[in-house]
C-alpha positions in Angstrom: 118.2 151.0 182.2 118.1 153.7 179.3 120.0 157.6 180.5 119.3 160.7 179.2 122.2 161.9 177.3 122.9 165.4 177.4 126.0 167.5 176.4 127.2 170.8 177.1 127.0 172.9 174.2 128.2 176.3 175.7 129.2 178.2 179.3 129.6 182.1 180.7 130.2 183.5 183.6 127.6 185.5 184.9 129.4 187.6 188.3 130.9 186.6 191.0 130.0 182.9 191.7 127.7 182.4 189.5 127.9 180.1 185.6 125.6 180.0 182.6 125.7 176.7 180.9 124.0 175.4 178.1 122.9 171.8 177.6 122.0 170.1 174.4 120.1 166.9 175.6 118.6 164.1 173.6 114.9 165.1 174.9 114.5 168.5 173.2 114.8 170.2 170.1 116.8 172.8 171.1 119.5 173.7 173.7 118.3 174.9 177.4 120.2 177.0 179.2 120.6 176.5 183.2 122.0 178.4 186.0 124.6 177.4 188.8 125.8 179.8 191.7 128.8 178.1 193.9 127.7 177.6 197.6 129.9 179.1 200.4 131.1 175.5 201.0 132.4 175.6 197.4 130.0 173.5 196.0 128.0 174.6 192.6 124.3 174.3 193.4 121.4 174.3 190.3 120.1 178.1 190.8 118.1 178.3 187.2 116.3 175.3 185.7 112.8 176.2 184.4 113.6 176.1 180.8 113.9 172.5 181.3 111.0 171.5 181.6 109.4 172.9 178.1 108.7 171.4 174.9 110.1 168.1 175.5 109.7 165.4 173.3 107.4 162.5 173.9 109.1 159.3 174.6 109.5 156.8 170.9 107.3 154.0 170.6 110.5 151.6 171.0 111.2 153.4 174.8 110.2 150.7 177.8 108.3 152.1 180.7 110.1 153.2 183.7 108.6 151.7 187.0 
């Protein structure tokens, strides 16, 4: 099984509760930023994640098929 490799290029905190990081991933030409706000439980929860979904890369000819 092949994973996505991804790294984190940069972070900021946005307010109380809430982080800005930015991920460089293996997928993409350029770095996406996404959003996480910590939960009342103490958890961090994704909040922002649309950018991740653009301009990604079509898989290599070499990539095998997922089922």
């Amino acid at each position: 099984m092949r994973r996505a490799a991804a790294a984190v290029e940069d972070t900021r905190e946005e307010g109380e509760g809430r982080v800005r990081v930015v991920l460089r991933s293996a997928g993409a030409d350029s770095s996406r930023p996404i959003g996480l706000k910590r939960g009342a439980d103490g958890l961090w929860r994704l909040d922002r994640y649309s950018t991740q979904f653009v301009d990604i890369r079509a898989p290599s000819a070499g990539s095998a098929a997922r089922p």
